[in-house]
C-alpha positions in Angstrom: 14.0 32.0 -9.9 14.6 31.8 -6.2 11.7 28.7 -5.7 13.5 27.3 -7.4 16.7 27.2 -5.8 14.8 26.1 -2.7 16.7 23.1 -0.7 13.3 20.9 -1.4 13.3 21.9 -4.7 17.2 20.8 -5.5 16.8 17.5 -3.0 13.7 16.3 -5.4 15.5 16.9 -8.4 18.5 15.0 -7.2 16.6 12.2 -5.7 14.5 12.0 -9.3 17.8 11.8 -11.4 19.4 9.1 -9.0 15.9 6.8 -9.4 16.1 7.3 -12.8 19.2 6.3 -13.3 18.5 2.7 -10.6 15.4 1.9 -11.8 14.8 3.5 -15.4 18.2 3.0 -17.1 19.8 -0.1 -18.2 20.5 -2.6 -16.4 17.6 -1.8 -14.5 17.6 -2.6 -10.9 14.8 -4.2 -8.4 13.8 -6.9 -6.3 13.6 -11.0 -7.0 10.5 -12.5 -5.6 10.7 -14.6 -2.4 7.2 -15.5 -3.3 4.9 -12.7 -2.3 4.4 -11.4 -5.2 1.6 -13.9 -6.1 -0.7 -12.2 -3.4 -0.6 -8.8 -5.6 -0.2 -10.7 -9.0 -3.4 -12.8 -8.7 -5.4 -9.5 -7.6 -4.4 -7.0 -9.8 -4.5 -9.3 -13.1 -0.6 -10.4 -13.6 1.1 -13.3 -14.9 4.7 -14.6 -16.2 5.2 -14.4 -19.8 6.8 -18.1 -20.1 4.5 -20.4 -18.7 7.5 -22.8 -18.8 9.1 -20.2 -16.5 11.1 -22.8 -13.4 11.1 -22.0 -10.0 14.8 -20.8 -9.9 13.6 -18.0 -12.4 10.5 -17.3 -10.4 11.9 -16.8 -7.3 14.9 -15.4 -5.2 17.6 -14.9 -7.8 16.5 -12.6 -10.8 14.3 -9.8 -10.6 11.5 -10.0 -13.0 10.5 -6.6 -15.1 8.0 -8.0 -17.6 4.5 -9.8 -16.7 1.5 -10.3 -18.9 -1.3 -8.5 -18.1 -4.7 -10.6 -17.6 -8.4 -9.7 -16.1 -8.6 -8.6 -12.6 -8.4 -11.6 -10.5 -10.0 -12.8 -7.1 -6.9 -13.1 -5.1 -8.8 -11.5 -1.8 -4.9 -9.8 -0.9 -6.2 -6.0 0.8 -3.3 -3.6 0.4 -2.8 -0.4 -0.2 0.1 -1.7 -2.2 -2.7 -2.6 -5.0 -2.8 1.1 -6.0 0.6 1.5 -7.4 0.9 -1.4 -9.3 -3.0 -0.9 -10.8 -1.7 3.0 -11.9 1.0 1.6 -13.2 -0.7 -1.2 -15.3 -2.5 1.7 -16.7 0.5 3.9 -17.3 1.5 0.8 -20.0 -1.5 0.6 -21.4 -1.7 4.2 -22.0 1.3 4.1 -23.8 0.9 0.8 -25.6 2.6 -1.9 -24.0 1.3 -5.2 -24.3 3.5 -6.3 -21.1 3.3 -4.7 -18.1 6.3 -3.4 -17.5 7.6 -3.1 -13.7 9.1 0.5 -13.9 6.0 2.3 -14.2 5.2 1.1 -10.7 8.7 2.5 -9.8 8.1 5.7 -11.0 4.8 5.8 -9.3 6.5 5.2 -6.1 9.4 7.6 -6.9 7.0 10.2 -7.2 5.1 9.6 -4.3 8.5 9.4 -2.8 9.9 12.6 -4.0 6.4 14.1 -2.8 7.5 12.9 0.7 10.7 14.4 0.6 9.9 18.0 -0.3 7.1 18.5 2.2 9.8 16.6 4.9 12.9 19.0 3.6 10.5 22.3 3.6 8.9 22.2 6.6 12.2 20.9 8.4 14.7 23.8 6.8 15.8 26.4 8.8 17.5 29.7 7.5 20.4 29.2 6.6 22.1 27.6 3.4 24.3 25.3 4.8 22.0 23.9 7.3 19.7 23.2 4.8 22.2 21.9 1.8 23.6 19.3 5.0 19.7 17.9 4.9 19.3 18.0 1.8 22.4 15.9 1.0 21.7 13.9 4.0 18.2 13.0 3.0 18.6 11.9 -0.6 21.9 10.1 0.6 19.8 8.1 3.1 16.3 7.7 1.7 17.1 7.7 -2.2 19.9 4.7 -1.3 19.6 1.8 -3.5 18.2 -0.1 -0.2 15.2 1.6 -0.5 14.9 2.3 -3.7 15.1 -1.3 -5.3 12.0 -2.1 -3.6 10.0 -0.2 -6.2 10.7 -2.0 -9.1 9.0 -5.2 -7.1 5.6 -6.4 -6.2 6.0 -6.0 -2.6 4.2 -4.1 0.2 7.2 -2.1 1.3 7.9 0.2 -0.8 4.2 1.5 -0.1 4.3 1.5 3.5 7.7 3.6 3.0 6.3 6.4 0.9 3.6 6.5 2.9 5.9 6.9 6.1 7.2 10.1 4.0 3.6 11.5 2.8 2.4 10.9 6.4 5.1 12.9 8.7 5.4 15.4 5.8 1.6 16.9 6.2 1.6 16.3 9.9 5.2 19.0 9.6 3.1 21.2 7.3 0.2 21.1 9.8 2.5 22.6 12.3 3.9 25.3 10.4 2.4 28.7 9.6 -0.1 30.4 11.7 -3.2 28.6 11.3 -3.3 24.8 9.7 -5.0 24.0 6.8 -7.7 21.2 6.1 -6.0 20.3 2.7 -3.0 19.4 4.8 -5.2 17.5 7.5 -6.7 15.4 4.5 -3.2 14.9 3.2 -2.6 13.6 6.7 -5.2 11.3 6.9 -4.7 9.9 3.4 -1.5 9.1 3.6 -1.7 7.8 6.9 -4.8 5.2 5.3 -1.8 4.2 2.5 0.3 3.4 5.7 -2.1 1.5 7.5 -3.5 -0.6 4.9 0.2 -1.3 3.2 0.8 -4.1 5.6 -1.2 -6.2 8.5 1.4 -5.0 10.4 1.0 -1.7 10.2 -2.3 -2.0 11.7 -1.6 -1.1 15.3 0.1 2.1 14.1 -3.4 3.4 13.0 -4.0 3.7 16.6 -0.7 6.0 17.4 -2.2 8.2 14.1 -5.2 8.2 15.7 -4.5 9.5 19.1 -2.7 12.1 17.0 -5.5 13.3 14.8 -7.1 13.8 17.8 -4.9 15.9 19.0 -4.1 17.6 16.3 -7.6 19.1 16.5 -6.2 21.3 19.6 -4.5 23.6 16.8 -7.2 25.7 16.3 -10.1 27.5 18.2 -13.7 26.2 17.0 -15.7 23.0 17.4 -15.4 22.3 13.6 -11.4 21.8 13.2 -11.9 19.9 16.0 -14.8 17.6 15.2 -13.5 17.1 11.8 -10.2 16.1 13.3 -12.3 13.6 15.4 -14.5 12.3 12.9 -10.5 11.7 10.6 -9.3 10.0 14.1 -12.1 7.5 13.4 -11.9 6.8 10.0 -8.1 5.7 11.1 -9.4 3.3 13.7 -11.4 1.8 10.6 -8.7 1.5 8.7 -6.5 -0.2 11.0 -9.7 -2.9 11.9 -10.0 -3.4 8.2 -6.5 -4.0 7.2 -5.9 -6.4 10.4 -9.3 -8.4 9.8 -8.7 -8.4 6.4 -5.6 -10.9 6.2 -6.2 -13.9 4.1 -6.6 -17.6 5.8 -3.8 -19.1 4.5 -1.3 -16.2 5.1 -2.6 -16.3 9.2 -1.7 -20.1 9.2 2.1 -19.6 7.6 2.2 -16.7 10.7 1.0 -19.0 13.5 2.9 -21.7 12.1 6.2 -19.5 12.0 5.6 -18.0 14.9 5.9 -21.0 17.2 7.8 -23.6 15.6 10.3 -20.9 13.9 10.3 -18.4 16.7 9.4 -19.3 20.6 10.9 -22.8 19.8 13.6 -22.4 17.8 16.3 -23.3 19.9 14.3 -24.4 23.2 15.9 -26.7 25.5 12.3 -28.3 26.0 10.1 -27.8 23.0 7.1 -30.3 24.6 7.0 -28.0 28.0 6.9 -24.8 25.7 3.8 -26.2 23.5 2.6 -27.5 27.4 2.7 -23.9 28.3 0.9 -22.5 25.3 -2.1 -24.5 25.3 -0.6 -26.5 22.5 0.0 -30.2 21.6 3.0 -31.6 22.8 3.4 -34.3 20.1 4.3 -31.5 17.6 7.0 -30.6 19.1 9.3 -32.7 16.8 9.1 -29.4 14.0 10.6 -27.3 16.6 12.9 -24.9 14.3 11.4 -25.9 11.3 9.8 -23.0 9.0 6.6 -23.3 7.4 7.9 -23.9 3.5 10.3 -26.8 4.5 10.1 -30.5 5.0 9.1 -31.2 8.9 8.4 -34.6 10.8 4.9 -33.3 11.0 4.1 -32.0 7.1 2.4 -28.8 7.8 -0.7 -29.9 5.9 -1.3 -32.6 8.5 -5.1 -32.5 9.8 -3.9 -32.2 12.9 -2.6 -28.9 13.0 -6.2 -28.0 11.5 -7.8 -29.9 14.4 -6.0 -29.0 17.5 -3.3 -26.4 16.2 -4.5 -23.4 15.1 -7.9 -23.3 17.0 -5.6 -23.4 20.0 -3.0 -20.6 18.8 -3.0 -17.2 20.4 -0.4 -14.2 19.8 -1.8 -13.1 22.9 -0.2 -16.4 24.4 2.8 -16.1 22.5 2.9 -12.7 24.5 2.3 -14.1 27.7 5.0 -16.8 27.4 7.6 -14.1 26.4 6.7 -12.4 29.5 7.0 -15.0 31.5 10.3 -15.8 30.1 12.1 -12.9 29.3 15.6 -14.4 29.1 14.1 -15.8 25.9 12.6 -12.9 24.5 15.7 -10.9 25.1 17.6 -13.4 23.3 15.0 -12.8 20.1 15.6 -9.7 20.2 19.2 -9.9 19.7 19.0 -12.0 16.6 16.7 -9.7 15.7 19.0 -6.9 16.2 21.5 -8.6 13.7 19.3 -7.9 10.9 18.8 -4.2 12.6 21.1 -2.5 10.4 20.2 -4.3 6.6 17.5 -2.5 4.9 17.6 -4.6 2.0 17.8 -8.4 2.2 20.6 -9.7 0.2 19.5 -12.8 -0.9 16.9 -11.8 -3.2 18.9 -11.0 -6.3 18.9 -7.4 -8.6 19.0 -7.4 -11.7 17.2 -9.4 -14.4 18.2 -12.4 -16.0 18.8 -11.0 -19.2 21.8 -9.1 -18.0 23.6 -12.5 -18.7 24.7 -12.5 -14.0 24.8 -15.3 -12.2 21.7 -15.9 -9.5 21.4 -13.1 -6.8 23.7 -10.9 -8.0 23.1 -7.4 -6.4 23.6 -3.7 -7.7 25.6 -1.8 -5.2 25.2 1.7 -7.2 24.3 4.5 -4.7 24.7 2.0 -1.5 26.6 4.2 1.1 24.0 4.9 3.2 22.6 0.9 3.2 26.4 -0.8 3.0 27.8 1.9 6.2 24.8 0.7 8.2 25.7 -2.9 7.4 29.0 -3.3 7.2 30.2 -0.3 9.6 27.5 0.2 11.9 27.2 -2.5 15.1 24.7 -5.2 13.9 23.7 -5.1 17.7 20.8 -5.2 20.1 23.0 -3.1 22.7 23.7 -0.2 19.5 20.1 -0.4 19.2 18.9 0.8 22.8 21.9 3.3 23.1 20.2 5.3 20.1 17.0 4.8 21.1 17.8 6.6 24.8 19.9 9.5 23.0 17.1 10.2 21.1 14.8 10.2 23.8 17.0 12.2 25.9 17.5 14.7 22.6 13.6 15.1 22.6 12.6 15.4 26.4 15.3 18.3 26.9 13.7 19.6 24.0 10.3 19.4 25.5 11.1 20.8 28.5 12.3 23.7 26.8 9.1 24.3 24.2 6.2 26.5 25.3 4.2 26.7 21.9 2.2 23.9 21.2 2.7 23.7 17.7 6.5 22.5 19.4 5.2 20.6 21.7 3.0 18.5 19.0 6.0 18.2 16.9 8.2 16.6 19.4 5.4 14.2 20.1 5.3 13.2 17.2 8.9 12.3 16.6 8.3 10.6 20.2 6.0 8.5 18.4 8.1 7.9 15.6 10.3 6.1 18.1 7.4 3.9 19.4 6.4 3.0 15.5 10.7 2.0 15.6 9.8 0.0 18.4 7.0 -1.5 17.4 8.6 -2.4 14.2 11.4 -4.1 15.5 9.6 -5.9 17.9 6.7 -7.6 15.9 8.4 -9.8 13.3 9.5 -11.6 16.6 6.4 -12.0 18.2 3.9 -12.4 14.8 6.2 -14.3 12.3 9.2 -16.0 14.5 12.9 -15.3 13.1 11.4 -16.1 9.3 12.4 -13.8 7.1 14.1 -11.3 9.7 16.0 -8.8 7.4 12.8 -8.3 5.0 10.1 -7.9 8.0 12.2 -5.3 9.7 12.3 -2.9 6.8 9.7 -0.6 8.5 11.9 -0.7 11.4 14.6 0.8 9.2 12.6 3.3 7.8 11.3 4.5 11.4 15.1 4.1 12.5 16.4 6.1 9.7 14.2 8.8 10.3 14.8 9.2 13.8 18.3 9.5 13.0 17.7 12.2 10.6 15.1 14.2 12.6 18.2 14.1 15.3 20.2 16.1 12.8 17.3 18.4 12.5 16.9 18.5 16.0 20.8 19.4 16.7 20.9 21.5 13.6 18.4 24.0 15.2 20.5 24.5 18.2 23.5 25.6 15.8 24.2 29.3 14.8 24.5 27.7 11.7 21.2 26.7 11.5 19.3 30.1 12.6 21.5 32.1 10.6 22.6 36.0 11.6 19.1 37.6 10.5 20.0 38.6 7.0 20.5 34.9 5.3 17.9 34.3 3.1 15.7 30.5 3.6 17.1 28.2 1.3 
């Protein structure tokens, strides 16, 4: 009986009645399209049931929960993303559904999610109850929030790369604890880590971080062979992150390059011609300056020129360069990015379906305390931002300087890189993808964000009595 009363145990039975009850139950909640879904649609074998369907019922204001299920297509979109909803068009047939039916993707994702959470919460706990029943509560508060959890009833590539997040940390925890790690939990590592990588092109250059980590992970135990394998996984991560980056479809690099000039470095210049001087770009295009890809322009984006002397030209390694060079502008990026810091889910892409007789974009705020106090409470800032960042880092370097195992040691470097994957987060949608689409490309940043937040409870937490306990309190 006592398992069962375990703080992990309690935590995934919470967080699975409160998904349940979002996604499951009338009126079911998810996530409108803002046209993505196509990528995974045309892949996996999906299409709309009315083929009179209009664009206003397509896109941004109802979520759609019903598709008609086709042949595998040849949409050339590589995700990881592709799994869920596959084992979840296979979880209607199995049951008889002529429709595919977009809960069975959510509960595909809610389990993976719940997985996350109970490795996370047991190898976290401490020894006493109400150390552990404050992380508990705080975890399904935070990560079972409808912010997150709308995202699995949709066809995005989010709610992948969040599980994955979960799954990844989780075995790397498990890996840590106990006297000698075990290879299942390595493989979990790995695997979880390849789900994260290959959710999202921009979760490429966070296989690299993983990497270095495998690697040294491999100095937990004595003997060539848990090294060498841990060397031989450290590569297979490197592989994934080259596939997943080299794998992006043609016309999805354009919108990027496109956006990431016209919508992002000159969005708002003073002297759009220099800029495009400066970058090795025509100056004649610099009438679209602010303009996003999907909008009318002087210059239509299908113009041959941008075929001819655009994009053969481009470079995010320019892009880079000119930020550099200008870091008054970047900084100012950065702070309209930090606006859209705190919003985990974007709240112009409506809830709930059509059916339910709403008006357009109409959003469910059931179980949003966690998602409505970081926007509404919490300072939509840049300057909020960097403060938690450099708490954090000062939490974990005291830390450090204070651990002798290395089993701590590894631990703390790995919530050091959780920061740098918050970093990275945040930063990217500026650099790769302009200001388009700000509060849905910084969702990883969130999750990283969140996390570190959360580990700094768990951090504090184990400086409390309340936390070690008096030697007789039994782990919850």
């Amino acid at each position: 009986m006592r398992r069962y009363m375990r703080v992990e145990v309690i935590a995934g039975v919470a967080a699975a009645v409160v998904l349940a009850w979002l996604l499951l139950w009338k009126p079911v909640i998810g996530m409108a399209d803002n046209g993505d879904f196509l990528r995974i649609m045309g892949t996996v074998g999906l299409d709309y049931t009315d083929p009179a369907i209009t664009y206003e019922q397509k896109y941004f204001g109802w979520f759609i929960r019903e598709f008609a299920t086709k042949e595998l297509g040849l949409g050339g979109y590589v995700s990881t993303s592709l799994l869920p909803v596959m084992i979840g068009k296979l979880l209607c047939l199995a049951v008889g559904r002529e429709l595919f039916d977009m809960r069975a993707v959510a509960v595909v994702y809610a389990a993976l999610f719940i997985a996350g959470a109970c490795l996370l919460l047991r190898f976290c706990k401490g020894r006493n109850l109400w150390g552990n029943v404050i992380l508990g509560g705080l975890f399904v508060v935070m990560f079972a929030d409808i912010g997150y959890a709308a995202y699995y009833n949709s066809l995005f590539s989010e709610p992948m790369a969040y599980v994955a997040m979960l799954l990844t940390l989780g075995f790397v925890l498990a890996l840590l604890r106990g006297a000698q790690p075990m290879s299942f939990y390595l493989w979990g590592f790995v695997i979880a880590a390849v789900l994260l990588i290959g959710a999202k092109v921009q979760n490429a250059p966070v296989g690299i971080l993983l990497a270095l980590l495998c690697v040294r992970l491999g100095a937990l135990r004595k003997g060539g062979g848990w090294r060498k394998k841990a060397g031989w996984l450290a590569v297979v991560l490197v592989a994934a992150s080259a596939a997943i980056y080299f794998s992006l479809p043609k016309e999805i690099k354009i919108i990027n390059q496109y956006q990431t000039v016209f919508f992002g470095v000159l969005k708002g210049s003073e002297n759009p011609a220099a800029d495009l001087r400066e970058l090795g770009l025509p100056e004649k295009l610099a009438v679209n300056a602010g303009t996003n890809y999907f909008e009318p322009a002087p210059i239509d984006q299908h113009d041959p020129v941008f075929a001819k002397e655009y994009y053969p030209a481009f470079s995010h390694l320019k892009v880079g360069l000119f930020y550099l060079k200008h870091p008054g502008r970047f900084w100012d990026k950065l702070e309209i990015a930090g606006e859209h810091g705190m919003t985990i889910r974007p709240y112009y892409l409506g809830g709930f379906e059509q059916s339910e007789g709403l008006k357009a974009g109409e959003l469910s705020y059931a179980f949003s305390l966690w998602s409505e106090f970081k926007h509404r409470v919490l300072p939509n800032k840049l300057w909020f931002i960097l403060v938690v960042f450099v708490l954090y880092y000062a939490l974990l370097i005291r830390r450090y300087l204070d651990a002798f195992r290395l089993r701590d040691r590894i631990r703390l470097e790995v919530l050091a890189g959780l920061g740098l994957v918050a970093l990275f987060q945040f930063v990217t949608p500026v650099v790769g993808d302009g200001e388009a689409d700000l509060a849905k490309h910084l969702f990883g940043f969130n999750v990283s964000f969140d996390l570190m937040l959360w580990f700094g409870v768990v951090l504090l937490l184990e400086r409390l009595p309340v936390w070690r306990g008096r030697g007789k309190e039994k782990q919850v």
